[in-house]
LUMBA-457971 format. One line per 3 residues: their letters; for each residue x, y, z of C-alpha. Coordinates in Angstrom, 1 decimal. Layout:
a> X:Y:Z | ... $
***
This chain:
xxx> 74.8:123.9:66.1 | 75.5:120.1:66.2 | 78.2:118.6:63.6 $
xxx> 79.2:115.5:62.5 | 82.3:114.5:60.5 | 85.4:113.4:60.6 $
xxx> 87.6:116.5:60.3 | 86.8:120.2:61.7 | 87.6:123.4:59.4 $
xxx> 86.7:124.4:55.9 | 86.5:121.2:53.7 | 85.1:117.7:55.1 $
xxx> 84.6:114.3:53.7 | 82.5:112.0:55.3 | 81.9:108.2:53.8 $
xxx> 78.9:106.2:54.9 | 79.2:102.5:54.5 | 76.0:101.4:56.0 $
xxx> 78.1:98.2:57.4 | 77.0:98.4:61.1 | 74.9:96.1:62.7 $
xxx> 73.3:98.8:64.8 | 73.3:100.7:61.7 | 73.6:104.4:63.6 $
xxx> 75.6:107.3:62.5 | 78.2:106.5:65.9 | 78.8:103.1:65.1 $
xxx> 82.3:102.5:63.5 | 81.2:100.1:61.1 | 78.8:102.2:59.3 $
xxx> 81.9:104.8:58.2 | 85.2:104.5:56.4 | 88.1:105.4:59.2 $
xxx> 85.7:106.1:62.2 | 82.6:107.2:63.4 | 81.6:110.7:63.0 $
xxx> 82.1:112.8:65.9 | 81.5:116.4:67.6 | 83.1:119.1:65.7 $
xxx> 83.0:122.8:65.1 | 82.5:124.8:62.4 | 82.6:121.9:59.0 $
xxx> 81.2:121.3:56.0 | 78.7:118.5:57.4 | 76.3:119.4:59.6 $
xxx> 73.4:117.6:61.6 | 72.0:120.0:63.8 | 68.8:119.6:65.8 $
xxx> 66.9:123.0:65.4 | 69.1:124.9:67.6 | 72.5:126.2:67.5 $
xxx> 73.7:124.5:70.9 | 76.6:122.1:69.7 | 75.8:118.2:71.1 $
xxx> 76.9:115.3:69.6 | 74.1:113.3:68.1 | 73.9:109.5:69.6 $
xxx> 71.1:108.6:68.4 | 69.9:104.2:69.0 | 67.4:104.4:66.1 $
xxx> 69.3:102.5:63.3 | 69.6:104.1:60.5 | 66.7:106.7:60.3 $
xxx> 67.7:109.8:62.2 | 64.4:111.5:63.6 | 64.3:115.5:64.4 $
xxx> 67.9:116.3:62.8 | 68.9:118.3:59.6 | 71.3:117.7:57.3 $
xxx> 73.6:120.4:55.7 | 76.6:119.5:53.8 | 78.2:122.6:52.7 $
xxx> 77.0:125.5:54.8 | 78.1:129.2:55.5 | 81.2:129.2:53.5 $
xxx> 82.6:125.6:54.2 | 83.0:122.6:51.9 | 81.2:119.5:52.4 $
xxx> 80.8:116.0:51.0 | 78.9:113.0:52.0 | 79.5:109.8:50.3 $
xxx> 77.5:107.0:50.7 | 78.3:103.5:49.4 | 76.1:101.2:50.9 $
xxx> 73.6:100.6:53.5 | 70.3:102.5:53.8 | 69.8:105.7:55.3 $
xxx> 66.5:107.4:56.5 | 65.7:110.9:57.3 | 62.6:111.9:58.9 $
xxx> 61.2:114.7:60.9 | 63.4:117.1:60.2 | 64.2:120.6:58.9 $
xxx> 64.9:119.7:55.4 | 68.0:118.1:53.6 | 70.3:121.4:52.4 $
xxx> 73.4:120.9:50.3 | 75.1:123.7:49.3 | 73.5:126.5:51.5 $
xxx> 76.2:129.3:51.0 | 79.0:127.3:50.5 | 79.9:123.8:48.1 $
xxx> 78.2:120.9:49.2 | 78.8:117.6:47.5 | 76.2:114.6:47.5 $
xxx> 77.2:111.4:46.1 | 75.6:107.8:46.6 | 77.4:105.2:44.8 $
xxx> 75.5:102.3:46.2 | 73.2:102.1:49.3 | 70.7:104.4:49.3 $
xxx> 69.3:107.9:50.8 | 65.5:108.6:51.6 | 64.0:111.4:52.9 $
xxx> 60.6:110.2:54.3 | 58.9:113.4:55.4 | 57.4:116.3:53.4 $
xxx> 60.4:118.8:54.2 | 62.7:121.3:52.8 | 65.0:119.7:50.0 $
xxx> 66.9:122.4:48.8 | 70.3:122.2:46.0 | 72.4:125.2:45.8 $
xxx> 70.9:127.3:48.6 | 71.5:130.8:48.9 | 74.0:131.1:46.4 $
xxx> 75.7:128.0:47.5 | 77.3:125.1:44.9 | 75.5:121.9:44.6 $
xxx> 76.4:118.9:43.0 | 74.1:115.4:43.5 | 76.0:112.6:42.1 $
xxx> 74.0:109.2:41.5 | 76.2:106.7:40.4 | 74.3:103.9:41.6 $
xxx> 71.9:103.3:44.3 | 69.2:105.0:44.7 | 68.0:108.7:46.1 $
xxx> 64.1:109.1:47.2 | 62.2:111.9:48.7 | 58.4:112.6:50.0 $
xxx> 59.7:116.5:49.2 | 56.8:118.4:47.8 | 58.7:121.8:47.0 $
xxx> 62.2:120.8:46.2 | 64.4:124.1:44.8 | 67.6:123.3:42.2 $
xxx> 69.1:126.8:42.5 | 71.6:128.1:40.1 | 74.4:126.4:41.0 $
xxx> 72.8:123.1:41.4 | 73.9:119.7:39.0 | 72.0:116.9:39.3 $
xxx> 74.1:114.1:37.6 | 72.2:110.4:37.3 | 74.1:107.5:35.7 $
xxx> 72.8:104.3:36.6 | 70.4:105.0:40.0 | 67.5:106.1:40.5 $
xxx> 66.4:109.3:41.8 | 62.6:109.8:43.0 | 61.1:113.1:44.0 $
xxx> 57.5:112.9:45.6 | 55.9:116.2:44.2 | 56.9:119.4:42.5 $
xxx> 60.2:121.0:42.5 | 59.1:125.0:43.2 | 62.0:126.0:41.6 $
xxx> 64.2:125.2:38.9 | 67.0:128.0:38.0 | 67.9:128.8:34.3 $
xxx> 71.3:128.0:35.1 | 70.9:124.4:36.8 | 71.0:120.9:35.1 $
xxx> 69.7:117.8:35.8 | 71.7:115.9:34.0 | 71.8:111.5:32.8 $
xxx> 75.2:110.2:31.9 | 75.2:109.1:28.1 | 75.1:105.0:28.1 $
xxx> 73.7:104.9:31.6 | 70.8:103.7:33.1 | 69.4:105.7:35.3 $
xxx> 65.9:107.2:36.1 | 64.1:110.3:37.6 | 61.1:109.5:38.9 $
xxx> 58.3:112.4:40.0 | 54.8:111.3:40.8 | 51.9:113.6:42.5 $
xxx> 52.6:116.2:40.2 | 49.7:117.9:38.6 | 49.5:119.9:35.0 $
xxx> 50.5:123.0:37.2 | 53.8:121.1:37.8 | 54.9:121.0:34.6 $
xxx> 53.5:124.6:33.6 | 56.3:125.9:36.6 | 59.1:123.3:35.6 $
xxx> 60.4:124.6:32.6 | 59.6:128.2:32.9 | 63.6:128.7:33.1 $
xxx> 65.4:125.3:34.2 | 65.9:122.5:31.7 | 66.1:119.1:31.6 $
xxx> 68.4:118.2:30.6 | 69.2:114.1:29.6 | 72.6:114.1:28.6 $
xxx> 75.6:113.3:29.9 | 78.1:115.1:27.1 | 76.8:117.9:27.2 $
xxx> 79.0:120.5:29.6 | 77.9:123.8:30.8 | 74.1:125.2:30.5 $
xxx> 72.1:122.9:28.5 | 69.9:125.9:28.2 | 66.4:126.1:26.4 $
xxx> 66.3:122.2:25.9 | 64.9:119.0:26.6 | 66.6:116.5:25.1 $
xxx> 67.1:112.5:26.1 | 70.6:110.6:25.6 | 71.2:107.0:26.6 $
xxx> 70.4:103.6:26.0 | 67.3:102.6:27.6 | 66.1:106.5:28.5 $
xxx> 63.1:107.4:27.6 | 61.0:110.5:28.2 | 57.4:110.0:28.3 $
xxx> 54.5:112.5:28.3 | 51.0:110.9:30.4 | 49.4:114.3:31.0 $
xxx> 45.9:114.2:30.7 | 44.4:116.5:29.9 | 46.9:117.0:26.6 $
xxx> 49.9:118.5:28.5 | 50.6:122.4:27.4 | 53.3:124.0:28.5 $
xxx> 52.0:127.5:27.7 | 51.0:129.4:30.7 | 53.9:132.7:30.8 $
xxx> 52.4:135.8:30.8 | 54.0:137.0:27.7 | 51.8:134.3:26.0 $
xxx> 54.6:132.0:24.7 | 55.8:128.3:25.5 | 56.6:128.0:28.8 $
xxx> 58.8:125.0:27.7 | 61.1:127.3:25.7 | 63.2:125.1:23.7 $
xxx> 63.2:121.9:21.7 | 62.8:118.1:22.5 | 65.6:115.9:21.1 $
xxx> 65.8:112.3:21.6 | 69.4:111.0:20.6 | 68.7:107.6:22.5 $
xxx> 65.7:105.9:23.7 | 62.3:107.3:23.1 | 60.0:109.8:23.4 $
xxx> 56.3:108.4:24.5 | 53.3:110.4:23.9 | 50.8:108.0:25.9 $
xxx> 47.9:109.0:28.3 | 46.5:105.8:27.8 | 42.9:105.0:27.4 $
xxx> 39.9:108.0:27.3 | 36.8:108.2:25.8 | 35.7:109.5:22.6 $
xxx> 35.5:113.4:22.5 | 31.9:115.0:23.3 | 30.4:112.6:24.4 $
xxx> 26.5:112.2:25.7 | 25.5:109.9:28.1 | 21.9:109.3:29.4 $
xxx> 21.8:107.9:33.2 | 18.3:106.3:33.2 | 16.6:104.9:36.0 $
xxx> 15.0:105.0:39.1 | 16.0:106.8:42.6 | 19.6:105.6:42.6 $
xxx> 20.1:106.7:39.1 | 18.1:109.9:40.5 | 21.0:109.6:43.6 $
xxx> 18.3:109.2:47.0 | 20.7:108.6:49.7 | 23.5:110.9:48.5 $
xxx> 24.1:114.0:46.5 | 24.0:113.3:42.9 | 23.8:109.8:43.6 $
xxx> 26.6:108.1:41.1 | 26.8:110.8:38.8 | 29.0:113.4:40.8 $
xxx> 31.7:110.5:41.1 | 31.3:109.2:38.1 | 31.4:112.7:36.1 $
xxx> 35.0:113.4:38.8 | 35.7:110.2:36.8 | 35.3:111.2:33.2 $
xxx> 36.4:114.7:33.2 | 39.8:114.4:32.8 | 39.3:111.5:29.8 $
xxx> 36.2:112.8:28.1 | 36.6:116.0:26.7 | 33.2:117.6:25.8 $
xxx> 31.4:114.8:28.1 | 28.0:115.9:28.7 | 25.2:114.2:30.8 $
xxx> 21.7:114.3:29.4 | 18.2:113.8:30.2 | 14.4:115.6:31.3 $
xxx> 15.0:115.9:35.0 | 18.1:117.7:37.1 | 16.3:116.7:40.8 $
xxx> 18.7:115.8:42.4 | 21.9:117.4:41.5 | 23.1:120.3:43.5 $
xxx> 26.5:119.0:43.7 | 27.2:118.8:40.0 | 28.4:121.7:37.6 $
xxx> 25.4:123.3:36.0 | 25.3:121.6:32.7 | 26.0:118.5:33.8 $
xxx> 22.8:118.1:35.9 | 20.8:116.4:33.7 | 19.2:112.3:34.0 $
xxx> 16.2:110.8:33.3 | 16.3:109.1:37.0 | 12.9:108.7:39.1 $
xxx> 11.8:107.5:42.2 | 9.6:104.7:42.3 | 9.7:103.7:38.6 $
xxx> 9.7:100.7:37.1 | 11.2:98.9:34.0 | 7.4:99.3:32.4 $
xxx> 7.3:103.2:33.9 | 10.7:103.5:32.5 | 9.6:102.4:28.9 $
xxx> 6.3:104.2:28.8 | 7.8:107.1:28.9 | 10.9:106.5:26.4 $
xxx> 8.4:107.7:23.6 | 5.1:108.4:25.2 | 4.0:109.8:28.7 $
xxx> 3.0:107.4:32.1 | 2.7:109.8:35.3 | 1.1:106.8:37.3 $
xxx> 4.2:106.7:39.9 | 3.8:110.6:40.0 | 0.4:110.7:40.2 $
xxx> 0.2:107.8:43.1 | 3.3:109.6:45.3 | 3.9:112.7:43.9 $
xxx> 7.1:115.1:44.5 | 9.3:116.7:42.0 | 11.7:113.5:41.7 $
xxx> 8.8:111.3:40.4 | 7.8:114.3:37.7 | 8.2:112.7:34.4 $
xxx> 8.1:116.4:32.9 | 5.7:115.4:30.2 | 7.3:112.1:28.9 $
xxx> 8.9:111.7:25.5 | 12.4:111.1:26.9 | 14.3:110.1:24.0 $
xxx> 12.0:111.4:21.1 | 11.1:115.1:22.7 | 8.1:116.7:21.5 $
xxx> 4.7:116.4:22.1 | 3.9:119.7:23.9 | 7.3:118.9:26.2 $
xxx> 9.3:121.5:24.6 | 12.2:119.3:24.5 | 14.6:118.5:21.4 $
xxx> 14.9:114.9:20.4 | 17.4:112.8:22.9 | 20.4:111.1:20.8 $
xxx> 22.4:110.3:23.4 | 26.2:108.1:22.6 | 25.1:106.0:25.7 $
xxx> 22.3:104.9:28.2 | 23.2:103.6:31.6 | 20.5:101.6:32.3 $
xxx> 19.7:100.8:35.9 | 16.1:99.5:36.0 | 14.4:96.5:38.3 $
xxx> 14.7:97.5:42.0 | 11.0:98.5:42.5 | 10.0:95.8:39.5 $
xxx> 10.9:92.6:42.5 | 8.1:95.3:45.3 | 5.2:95.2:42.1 $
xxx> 5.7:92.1:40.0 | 5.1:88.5:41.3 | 5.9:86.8:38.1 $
xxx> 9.5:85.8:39.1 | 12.4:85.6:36.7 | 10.2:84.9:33.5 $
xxx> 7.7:88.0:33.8 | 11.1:89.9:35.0 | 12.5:89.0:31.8 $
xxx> 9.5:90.2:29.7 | 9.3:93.5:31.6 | 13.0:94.0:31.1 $
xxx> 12.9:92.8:27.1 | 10.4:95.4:26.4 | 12.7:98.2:27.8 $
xxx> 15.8:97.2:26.0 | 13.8:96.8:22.6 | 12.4:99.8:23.1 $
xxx> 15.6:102.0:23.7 | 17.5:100.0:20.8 | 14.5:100.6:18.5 $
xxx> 14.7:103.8:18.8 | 17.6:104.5:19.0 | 20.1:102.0:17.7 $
xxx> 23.4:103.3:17.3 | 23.1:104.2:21.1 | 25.6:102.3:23.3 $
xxx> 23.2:100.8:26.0 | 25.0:99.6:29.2 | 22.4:97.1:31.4 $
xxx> 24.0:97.3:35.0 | 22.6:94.2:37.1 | 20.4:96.3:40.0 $
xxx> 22.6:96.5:43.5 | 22.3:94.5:46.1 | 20.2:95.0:49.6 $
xxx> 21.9:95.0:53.2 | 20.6:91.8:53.5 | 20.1:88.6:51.3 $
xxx> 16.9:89.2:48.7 | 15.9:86.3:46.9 | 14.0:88.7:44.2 $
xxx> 16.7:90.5:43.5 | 19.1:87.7:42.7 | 16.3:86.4:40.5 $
xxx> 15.5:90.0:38.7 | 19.9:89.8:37.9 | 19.5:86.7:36.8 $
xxx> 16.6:88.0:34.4 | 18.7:91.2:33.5 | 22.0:88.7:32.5 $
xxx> 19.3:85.9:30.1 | 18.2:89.5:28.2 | 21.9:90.9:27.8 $
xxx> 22.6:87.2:26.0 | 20.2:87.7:24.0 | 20.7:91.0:22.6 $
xxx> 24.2:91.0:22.6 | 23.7:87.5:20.5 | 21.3:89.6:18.0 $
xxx> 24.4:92.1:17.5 | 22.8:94.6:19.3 | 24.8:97.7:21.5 $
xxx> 24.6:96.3:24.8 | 27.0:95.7:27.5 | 26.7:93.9:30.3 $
xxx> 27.6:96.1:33.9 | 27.7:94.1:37.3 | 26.6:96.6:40.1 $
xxx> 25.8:94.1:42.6 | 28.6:91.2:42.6 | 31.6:92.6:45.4 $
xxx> 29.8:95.7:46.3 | 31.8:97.5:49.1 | 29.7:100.3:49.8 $
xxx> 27.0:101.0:52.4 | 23.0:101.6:52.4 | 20.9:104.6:53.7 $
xxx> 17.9:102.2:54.5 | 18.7:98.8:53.3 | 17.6:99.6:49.7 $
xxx> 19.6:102.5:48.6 | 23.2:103.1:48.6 | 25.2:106.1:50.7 $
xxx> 27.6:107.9:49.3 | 30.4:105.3:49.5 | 28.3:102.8:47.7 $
xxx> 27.7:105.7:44.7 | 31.1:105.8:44.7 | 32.1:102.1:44.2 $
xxx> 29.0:102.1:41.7 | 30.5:105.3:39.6 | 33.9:103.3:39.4 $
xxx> 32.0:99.8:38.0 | 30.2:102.7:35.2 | 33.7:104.1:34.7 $
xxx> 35.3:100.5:34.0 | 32.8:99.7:32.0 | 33.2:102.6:29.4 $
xxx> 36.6:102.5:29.5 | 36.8:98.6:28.7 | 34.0:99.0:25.7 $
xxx> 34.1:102.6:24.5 | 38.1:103.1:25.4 | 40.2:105.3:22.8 $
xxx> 43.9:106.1:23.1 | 44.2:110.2:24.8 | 46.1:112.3:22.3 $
xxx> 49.1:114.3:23.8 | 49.5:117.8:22.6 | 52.9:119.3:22.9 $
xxx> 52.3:121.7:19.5 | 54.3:124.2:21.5 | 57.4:123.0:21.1 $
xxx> 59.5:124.8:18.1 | 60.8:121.2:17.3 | 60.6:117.8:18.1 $
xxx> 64.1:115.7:16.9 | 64.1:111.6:16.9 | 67.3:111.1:16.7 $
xxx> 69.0:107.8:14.6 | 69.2:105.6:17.4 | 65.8:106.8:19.1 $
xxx> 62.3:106.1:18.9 | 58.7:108.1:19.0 | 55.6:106.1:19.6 $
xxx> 52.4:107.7:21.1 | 48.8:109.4:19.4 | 48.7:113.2:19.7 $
xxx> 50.4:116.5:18.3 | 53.9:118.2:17.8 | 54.9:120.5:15.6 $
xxx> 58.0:120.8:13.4 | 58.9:116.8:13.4 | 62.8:115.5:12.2 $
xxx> 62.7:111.9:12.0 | 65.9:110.5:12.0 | 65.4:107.5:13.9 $
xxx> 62.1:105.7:13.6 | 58.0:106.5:14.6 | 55.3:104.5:15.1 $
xxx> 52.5:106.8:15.4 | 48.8:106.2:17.6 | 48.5:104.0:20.0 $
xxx> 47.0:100.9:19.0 | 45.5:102.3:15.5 | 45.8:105.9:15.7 $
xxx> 47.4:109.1:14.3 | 49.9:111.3:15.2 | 49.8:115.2:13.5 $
xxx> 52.4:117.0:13.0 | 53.0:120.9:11.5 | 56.2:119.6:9.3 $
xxx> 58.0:116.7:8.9 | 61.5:116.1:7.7 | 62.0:111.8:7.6 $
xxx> 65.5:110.3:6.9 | 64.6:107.1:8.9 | 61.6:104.7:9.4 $
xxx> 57.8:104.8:9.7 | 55.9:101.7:10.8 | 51.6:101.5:10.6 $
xxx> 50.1:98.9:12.0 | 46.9:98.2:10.5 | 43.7:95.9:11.4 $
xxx> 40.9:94.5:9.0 | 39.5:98.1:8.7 | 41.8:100.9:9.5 $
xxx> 45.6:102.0:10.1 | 47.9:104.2:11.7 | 48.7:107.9:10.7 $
xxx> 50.9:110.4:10.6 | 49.0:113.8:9.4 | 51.1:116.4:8.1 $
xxx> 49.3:119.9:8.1 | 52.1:121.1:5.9 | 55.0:120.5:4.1 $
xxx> 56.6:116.6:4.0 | 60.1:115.7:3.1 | 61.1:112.0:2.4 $
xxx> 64.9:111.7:2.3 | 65.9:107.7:2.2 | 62.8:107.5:4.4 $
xxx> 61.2:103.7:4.5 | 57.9:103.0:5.4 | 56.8:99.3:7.2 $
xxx> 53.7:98.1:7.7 | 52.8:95.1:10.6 | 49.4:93.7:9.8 $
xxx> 47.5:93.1:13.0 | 44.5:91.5:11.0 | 43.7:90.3:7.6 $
xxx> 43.5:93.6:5.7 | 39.9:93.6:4.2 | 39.7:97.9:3.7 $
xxx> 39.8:98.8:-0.1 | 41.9:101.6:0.7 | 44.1:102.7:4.2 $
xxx> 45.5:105.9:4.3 | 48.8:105.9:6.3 | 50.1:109.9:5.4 $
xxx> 49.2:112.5:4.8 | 50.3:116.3:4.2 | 48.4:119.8:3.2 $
xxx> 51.7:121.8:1.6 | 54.1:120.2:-0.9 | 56.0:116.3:-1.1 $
xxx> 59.8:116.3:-1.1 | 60.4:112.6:-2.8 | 59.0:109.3:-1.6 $
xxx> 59.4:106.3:0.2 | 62.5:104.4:-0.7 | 61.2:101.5:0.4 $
xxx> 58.3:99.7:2.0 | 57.8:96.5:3.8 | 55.0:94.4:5.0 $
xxx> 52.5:95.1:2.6 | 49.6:92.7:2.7 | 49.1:90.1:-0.3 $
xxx> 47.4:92.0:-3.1 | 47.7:95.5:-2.1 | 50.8:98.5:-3.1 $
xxx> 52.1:101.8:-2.0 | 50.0:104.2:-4.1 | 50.7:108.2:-3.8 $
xxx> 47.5:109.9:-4.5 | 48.5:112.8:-5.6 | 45.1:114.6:-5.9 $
xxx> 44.7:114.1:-2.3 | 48.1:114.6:-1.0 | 48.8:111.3:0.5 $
xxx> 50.2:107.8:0.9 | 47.6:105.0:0.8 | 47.5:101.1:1.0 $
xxx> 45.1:100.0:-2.1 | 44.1:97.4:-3.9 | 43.1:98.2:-7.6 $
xxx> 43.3:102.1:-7.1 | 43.3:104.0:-10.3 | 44.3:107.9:-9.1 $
***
């Protein structure tokens, strides 16, 4: 085995600099005193897959390729400093400190970065661990990193950045952020199963003055350090067989915040019709947008359900989610004619299953079809391809054609959100089809001018995708198609994702802390100050105890929440309200509870001219009102 350092025996220090100009791990300048050199049997070892002892001279600057690091090994103690300079490891082994013996870690400027996916191991094999990160920085591609039971990972003001999931996190190790300092931890890639693994019996733990086992909690101390929960789906940690919380303790927040924000979704259970022709039918590729589009919305539309007479043309998609009212060879008119009535002619002219309009009465059902009555949240309209191969009228009888469609779908149904997507573009220029967009845009004016639920979708203008025959998109082209759909309902129909961490015994925002986010927790104590939904929203909590501030933002119409399904204590609790809009509502509820009040608001700011702080007692809340007589 190959080892570097600068003494031999049972304890070794080693102090990287990063100050040479060839920047390797034999150049002078890079270490305080001298270069590393051959040794036996220390604490720091770089070995290169074998037990053969060679000294490592390696020309590649700072990135040593095909070695592994162990500081700490087999009994010995080890400890690699590094103060400046960056260092790279890559292709190796792993990065082991503390693999049955003390290994000591500390970056206090410069940096440390483990590019590969490798072994990243603290406290191996009933070794001691300890990762300082005073400053600096500490990064790893690492999918399965393991903190062992003697492991502490202490951050002050650096950053630390893990590329996956740790596998393992003892009961007994820490991960631990200096009170007053700002540093970070950083893991991206993970997935909900992540999180279900991570606290089964290590903790979290984000404060410096705390000593020993921090165990059972998650709590955040420091200026500047927040916690925040993006999991979407809502994030439960809740997966042990035993049936309780996988997360086993309480949050507390003594500084900084705690975020509950997965950003935007859409609303729950929602229905959406894809209407069209072939591409909305998918001719060219399996499901055509759909598949991507429903990859897309699953994780942000809880209870989304596509809807429709036909399922041609949907072998890739789950089974209730193969539903559309695409068909080949239909135009804007065919389309119509069969919204609330029954036109085969495209069937009857070509024939196969995908042109079957399976008895018409799309929307309104019925009429020997033995369908239910279509009220679907939103139509994605695709119509015109095969209008610019019939009709010779040009942008005027284009416009007609497309006008009798859109009056017909809003007619019938108008609290339907109906998104017109300009028809995609051909592998070569079209003239028609430029003309039939520009027909598609002068009808969107016009009913978005009449109030109407339209919204404008451009599937034609930077399309990156490919054709199957010049006309229809392949399966990169669905894809790009699905994402301009996805946009689309996200920028128009977008509501803030609730986060649902109900499973934790107690949620504490501390005095000098914050809590902002839409979702559910359970007990709440509110020392510090919330700010609950995102944008206007509501935040629901099982019991609430508030000593410090609430603040609502409202709009012309409506106003943040807090829901309390149970008992609500008020203790020297103040309430403020920032007006986004003119407040035009008669009345805006802004609490709420379902057991019994403790006191009241001490105090409340903001209030918009002509309207008070009313309890209602009858229906257990706090309300903005104007003229309210309980």
């Amino acid at each position: 085995m190959t080892s570097i350092g600068l003494l031999s025996g049972t304890s070794l220090a080693a102090v990287y600099v990063g100050g040479g100009i060839a920047g390797d791990w034999t150049d002078n300048a890079n270490w305080t005193g001298s270069a590393p050199t051959g040794a036996t049997v220390s604490g720091l070892y770089l070995k290169n897959g074998t037990d053969t002892p060679a000294l490592y001279t390696s020309t590649q600057g700072t990135t040593l390729e095909n070695f592994d690091i162990n500081i700490g090994q087999a009994g010995t103690t080890g400890s690699l400093t590094i103060t400046g300079g960056t260092l790279n490891i890559n292709n190796t082994w792993g990065i082991i400190i503390g693999q049955q013996g003390v290994g000591n870690l500390i970056i206090d400027g410069g940096s440390l970065n483990q590019l590969d996916d490798n072994n990243l191991r603290f406290g191996n094999a009933a070794g001691t661990a300890t990762v300082s990160l005073l400053s600096g920085s500490f990064t790893t591609a690492a999918t399965a990193a393991q903190v062992n039971a003697n492991a502490t990972i202490s951050i002050v003001d650096g950053t630390a950045s893990f590329g996956g999931t740790f596998s393992t996190i003892a009961e007994t190790a820490q991960i631990d952020f200096t009170s007053g300092g700002t540093g970070s931890l950083s893991i991206t890639g993970a997935d909900l199963a992540y999180y279900e693994g991570l606290f089964d019996d290590g903790n979290l733990s984000v404060d410096g003055d705390e000593t020993g086992v921090f165990a059972d909690h998650f709590s955040v101390s420091g200026t500047g350090t927040n916690l925040t929960i993006t999991s979407i789906p809502p994030l439960v940690w809740d997966t042990v067989s035993d049936g309780a919380s996988a997360l086993k303790g309480n949050i507390q927040i003594n500084q900084g915040a705690l975020n509950l924000d997965a950003g935007l979704g859409l609303p729950d259970d929602l229905t959406i019709m894809p209407l069209g022709d072939s591409i909305t039918y998918g001719y060219g590729g399996p499901g055509g947008y759909r598949l991507p589009l429903y990859n897309l919305l699953s994780p942000i539309a809880s209870g989304c359900q596509f809807v429709g007479d036909s399922t041609e043309g949907s072998s890739d998609l789950p089974v209730n989610q193969k539903s559309h009212a695409g068909h080949s060879s239909y135009t804007s008119v065919d389309i119509k004619n069969n919204l609330n009535g029954l036109d085969s002619t495209r069937y009857l002219l070509h024939g196969e299953e995908h042109r079957d309009p399976h008895g018409g009465f799309w929307l309104t059902g019925g009429n020997g079809t033995g369908r239910d009555p279509l009220f679907p949240n939103v139509v994605l309209l695709l119509a015109g391809t095969n209008d610019v191969n019939i009709f010779s009228g040009g942008i005027p009888e284009y416009a007609v054609y497309y006008t009798n469609l859109v009056t017909e779908i809003t007619t019938l149904r108008p609290g339907t959100h109906v998104f017109l997507a300009k028809i995609t573009p051909r592998s070569s220029f079209h003239q028609k089809t430029d003309d039939y967009n520009a027909a598609i845009q002068q009808v969107y004016n016009s009913f978005q001018t009449a109030g109407k639920n339209v919204y404008l979708v451009d599937l034609y203008t930077g399309y990156t995708g490919g054709w199957v025959d010049g006309v229809h998109p392949n399966p990169a082209g669905y894809n790009w198609m699905a994402t301009q759909w996805y946009n689309a309902l996200i920028s128009n129909l977008g509501v803030p994702q609730k986060i649902n961490i109900s499973q934790v015994p107690t949620v504490t925002i501390g005095s000098g802390a914050t809590m902002t986010g839409q979702g559910k927790v359970n007990n709440l104590v509110l020392e510090g100050f919330v700010s609950p939904g995102s944008g206007i929203g509501s935040l629901t909590t099982t019991g609430t105890t508030i000593t410090g501030a609430c603040l609502c933002d409202l709009n012309a119409e409506s106003a943040d929440s807090l829901v309390v399904e149970g008992n609500l204590t008020l203790t020297s609790a103040t309430l403020t309200l920032n007006s986004l809009e003119t407040a035009s509502a008669t009345v805006y509820p802004v609490l709420t509870y379902t057991g019994t009040l403790t006191r009241a608001f001490t105090s409340v700011t903001g209030l918009p001219l002509g309207y008070s702080l009313v309890h209602d007692s009858t229906n257990k809340g706090f309300i903005i009102a104007t003229d309210y007589a309980p």
